[in-house]
C-alpha positions in Angstrom: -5.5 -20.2 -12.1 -6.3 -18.6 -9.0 -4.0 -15.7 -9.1 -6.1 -14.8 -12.4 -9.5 -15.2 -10.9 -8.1 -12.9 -7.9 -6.7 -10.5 -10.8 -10.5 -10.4 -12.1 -12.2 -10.1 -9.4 -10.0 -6.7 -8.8 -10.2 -5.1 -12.0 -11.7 -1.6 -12.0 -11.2 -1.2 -8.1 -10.5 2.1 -7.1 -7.9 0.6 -4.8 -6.5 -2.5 -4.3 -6.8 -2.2 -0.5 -7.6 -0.2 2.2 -6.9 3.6 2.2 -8.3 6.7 1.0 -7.3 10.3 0.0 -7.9 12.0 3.1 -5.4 9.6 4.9 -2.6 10.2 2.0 -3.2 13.4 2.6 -2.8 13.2 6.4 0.5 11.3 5.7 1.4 13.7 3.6 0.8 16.7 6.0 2.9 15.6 9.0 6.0 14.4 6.8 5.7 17.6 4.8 7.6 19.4 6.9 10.8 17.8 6.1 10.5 17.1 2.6 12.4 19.8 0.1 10.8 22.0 -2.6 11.0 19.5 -5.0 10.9 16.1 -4.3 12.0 12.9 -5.5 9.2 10.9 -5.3 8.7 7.2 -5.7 5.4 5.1 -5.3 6.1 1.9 -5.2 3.4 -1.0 -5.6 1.4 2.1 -6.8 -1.8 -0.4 -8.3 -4.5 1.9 -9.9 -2.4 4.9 -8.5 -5.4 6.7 -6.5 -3.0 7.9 -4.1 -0.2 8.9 -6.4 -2.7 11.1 -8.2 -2.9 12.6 -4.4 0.9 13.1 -4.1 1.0 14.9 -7.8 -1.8 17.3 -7.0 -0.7 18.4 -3.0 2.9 18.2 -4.2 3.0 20.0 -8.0 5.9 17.8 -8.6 6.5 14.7 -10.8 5.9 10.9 -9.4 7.2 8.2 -10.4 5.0 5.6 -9.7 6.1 1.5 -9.8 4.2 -1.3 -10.4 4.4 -4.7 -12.6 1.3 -4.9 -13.2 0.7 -3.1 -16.9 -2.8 -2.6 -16.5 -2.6 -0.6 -13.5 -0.3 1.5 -15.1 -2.6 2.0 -18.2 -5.2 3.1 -16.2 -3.0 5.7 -13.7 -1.8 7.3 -17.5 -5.6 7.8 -18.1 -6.6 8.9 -15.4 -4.2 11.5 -14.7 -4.6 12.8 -17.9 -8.1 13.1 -17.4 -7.6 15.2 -14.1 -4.7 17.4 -15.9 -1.5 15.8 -13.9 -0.7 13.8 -16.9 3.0 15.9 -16.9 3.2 15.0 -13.2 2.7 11.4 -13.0 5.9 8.8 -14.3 4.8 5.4 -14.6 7.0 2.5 -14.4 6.8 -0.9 -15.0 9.2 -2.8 -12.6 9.7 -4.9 -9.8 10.4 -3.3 -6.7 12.6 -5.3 -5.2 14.9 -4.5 -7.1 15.2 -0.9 -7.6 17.6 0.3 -10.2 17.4 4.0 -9.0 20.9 5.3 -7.8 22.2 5.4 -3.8 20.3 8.8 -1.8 18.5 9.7 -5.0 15.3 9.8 -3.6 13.8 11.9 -1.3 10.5 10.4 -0.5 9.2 6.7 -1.0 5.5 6.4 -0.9 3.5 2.7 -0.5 0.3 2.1 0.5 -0.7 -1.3 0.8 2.0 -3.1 -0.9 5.1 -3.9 1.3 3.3 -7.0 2.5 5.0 -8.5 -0.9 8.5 -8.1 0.1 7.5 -8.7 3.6 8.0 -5.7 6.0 11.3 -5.7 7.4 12.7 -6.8 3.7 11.2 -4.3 2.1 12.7 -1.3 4.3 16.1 -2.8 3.9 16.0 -3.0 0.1 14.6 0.7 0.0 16.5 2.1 2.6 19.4 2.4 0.1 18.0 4.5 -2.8 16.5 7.3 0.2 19.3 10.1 0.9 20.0 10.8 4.3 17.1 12.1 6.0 15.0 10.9 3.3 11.4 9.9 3.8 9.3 6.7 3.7 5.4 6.5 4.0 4.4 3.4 3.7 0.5 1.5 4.9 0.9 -2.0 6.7 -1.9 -4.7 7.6 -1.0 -4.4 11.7 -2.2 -6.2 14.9 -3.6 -3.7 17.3 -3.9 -5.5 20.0 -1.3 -8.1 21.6 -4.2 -11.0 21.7 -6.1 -11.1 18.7 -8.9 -13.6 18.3 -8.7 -17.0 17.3 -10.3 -17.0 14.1 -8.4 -13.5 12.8 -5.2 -15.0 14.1 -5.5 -17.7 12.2 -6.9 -16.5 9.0 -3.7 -14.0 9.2 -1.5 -16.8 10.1 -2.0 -18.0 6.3 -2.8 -15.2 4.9 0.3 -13.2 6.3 2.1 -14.7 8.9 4.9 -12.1 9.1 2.1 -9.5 10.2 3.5 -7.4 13.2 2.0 -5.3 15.7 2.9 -1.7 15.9 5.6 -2.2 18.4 7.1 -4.9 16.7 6.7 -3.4 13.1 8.2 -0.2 14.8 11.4 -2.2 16.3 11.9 -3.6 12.7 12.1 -0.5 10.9 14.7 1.0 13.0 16.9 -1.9 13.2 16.3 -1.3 8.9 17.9 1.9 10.0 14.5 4.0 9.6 13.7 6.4 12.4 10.0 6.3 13.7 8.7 9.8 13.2 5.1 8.7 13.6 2.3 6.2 13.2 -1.5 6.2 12.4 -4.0 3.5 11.7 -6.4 3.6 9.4 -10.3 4.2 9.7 -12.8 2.0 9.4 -14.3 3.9 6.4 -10.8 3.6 4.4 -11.9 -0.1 4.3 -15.3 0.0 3.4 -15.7 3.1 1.2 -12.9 2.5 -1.3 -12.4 -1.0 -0.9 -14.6 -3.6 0.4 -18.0 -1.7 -1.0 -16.4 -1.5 -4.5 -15.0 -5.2 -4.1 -18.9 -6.4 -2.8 -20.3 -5.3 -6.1 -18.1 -6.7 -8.2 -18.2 -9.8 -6.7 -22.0 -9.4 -7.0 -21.5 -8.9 -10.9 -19.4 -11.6 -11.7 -21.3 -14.3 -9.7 -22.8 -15.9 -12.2 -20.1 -16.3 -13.7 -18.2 -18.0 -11.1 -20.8 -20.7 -11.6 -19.3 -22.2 -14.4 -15.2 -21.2 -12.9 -14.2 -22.6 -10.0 -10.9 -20.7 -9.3 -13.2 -17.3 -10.1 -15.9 -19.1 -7.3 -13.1 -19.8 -5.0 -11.3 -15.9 -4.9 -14.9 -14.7 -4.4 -15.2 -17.7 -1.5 -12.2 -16.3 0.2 -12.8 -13.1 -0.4 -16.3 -12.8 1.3 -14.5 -14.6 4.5 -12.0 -11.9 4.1 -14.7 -9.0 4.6 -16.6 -11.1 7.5 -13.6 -11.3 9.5 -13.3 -7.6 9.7 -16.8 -7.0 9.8 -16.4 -8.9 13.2 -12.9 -8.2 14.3 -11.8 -5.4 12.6 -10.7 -3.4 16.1 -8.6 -6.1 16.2 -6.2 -5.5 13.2 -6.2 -2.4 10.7 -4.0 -0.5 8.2 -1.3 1.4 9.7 0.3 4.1 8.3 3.9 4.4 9.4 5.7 7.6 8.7 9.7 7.2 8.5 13.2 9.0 8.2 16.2 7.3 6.9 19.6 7.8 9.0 23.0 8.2 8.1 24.0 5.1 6.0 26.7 5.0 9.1 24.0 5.4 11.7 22.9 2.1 11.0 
């Protein structure tokens, strides 16, 4: 199945998409302000969990960090163990659409690069309720950055991710969610390509032989190549933005 081959072709990333630790940390920084001595903390979609080792070490408090993917979590458990934040780092095996954490129990919900499941506007609403008033969200969305994209990106996103919004729009949503827009920030170039796309290249480049003999395997590495072309040539574009929220008054909505 293809969903496998695309599951293979991603093990042992460092990330399952764009971002780095210096931009967690940046979100971190200007929402740090406002967050209590002690968090509650949430990282939902968390994947291999480079950023929710981040949040553990700049925070010295425990995450709890989601995910339905078991191997992901494995691998987060060992690693944070390795790097001494084993007592700081939950892991969870769930589906975070439906959270069973209680009403305003959390204090700060964390996702980078995973909303895009839920779809953005769905995913706020379906968080929005476990966040207590004033609580925080931080989460990374793929983002138009310009009005009138260019053919070809517009339509490989058409299919790929047709609900894709610009910041404006994306902006609009998350306050009708009831979500105040404290700030926004779009990703560098080098949170795609250092992390992501360069470790993604040379996998694909070690399991190419293989895909001789599987065609789902030669397929995901097919669409995955035109995946990286498109941003080489369009990636001003469209980009990762980071969007940096506050939850109002459940009457505020």
């Amino acid at each position: 199945m293809l969903g496998d081959a695309f599951l293979l072709l991603h093990t042992d990333l460092p990330r399952e998409g764009p971002g780095s630790d210096e931009c967690t940390r940046e979100a971190l920084r200007r929402l740090r302000p406002l967050l209590p001595p002690a968090p509650r903390v949430l990282d939902l979609g968390c994947g291999p969990g480079r950023q929710t080792l981040v949040l553990a070490r700049e925070l010295e408090t425990p995450i709890t960090a989601v995910d339905s993917h078991e191997p992901f979590l494995k691998r987060l458990e060992t690693e944070a163990a390795a790097r001494g934040l084993g007592h700081l780092v939950r892991t969870r095996r769930a589906d975070f659409a439906a959270l069973g954490d209680a009403p305003g129990s959390v204090d700060l919900i964390w996702s980078e690069g995973a909303i895009y499941v839920l779809g953005w506007g769905a995913g706020l609403r379906r968080w929005h309720p476990v966040l207590r008033e004033g609580g925080l969200l931080a989460a990374s969305e793929a983002t138009w950055l310009t009005d009138s994209p260019p053919a070809e990106a517009a339509d490989f996103w058409r299919e790929a991710y047709p609900r894709m919004g610009t910041i404006a729009s994306n902006s609009a949503t998350a306050r009708e969610a009831g979500f105040e827009v404290l700030d926004t920030f779009v990703l560098p170039a080098p949170a795609w390509w250092d992390e992501y796309y360069r470790p993604l290249e040379a996998r694909m480049a070690s399991l190419r032989e293989r895909a001789r003999g599987d065609a789902d395997l030669a397929t995901a590495i097919a669409e995955t190549e035109r995946e990286i072309d498109l941003y080489t040539r369009y990636g001003t574009s469209y980009g990762y933005v980071f969007y940096l929220l506050r939850a109002q008054a459940r009457g505020g909505r």
